[in-house]
N, C-alpha and C positions, 0 to 999 in steps of 0.2 A: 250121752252125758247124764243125761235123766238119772240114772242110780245112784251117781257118783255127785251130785250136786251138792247137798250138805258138806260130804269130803272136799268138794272143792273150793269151798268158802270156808272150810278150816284151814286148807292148806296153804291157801290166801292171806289168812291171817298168820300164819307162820314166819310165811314168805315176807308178809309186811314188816315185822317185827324182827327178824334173824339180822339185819342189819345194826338195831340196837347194842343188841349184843357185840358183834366184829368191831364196828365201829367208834361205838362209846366204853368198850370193857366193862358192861356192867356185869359181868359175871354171874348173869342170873343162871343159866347152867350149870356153871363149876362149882357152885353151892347147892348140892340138889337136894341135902337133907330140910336144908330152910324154904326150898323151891317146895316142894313136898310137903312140909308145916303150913303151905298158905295154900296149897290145891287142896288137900285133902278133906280139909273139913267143906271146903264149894261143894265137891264131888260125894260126899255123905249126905249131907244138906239137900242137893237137888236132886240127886240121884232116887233119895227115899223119895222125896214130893211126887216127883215122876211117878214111881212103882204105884203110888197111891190114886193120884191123879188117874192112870192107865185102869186103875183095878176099879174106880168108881166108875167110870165111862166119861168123864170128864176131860180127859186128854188124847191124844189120837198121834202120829203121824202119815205121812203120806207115802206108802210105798214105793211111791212114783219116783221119790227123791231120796230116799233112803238105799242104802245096800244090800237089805233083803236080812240083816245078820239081825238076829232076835234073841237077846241075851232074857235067862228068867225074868217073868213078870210081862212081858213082849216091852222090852226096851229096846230098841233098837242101838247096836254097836256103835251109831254116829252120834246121836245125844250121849250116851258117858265121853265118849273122843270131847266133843261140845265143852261138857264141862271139866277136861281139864285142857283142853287148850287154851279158850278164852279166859282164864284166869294167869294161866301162863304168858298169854299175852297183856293180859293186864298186869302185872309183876315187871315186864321187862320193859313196857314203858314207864310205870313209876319210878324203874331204877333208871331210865333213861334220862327223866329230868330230875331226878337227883344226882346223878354223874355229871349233868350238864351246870348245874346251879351249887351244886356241892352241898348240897342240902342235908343234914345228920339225923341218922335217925335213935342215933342212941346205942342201936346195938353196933356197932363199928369194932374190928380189931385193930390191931397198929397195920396189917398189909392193906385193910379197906381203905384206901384214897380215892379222894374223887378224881376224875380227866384234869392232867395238868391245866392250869391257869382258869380253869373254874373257880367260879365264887358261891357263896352262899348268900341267903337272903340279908338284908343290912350288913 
């Protein structure tokens, strides 16, 4: 399991979160252009830090727990996985207790409703 550990604490978090989605409809998948609008710029953002980090000697990972896949700059294929999962996963809990509280965020269209018999804050 040693290679596979990083993957396994992504897929973990997957797994944690995949029930938001079924269960509460928050639709974070079925909107993938806005799902997309919130990873993207994480996955620029960290991904460059990393390449910089790795390239001064500053940053490392551990073989041990990685997949061995070494994308340019030696990023390894489970840190970019990293940062668009975890964000992914952060999106689908925010939408989680905002389906749950009804909470608005402004961009809503008339099909965006919250989970029947939810309320908002006051």
């Amino acid at each position: 399991m040693g290679h596979f550990s990083y993957l396994a604490v992504l897929l973990g978090c997957l797994v944690a979160t995949a029930p938001l989605e079924i269960l509460l409809r928050t639709r974070v998948y079925a909107r993938p252009r806005r799902l997309l609008l919130s990873v993207a710029p994480v996955l620029v953002v960290f991904v460059g830090w990393d390449l910089y980090a790795i390239a001064r000697g500053h940053w490392a990972f551990d073989p041990r727990r990685t997949t061995g896949v070494l994308l340019p700059g030696g990023l390894p294929l489970d840190e970019v996985l990293f940062f668009v999962v975890v964000p992914v996963c952060a999106v689908l809990a925010l939408e989680a207790v905002r389906a749950v509280t009804g909470w608005q965020a402004g961009d809503e269209r008339a099909g965006d409703r919250p989970v029947d018999g939810a309320r908002g804050p006051g």
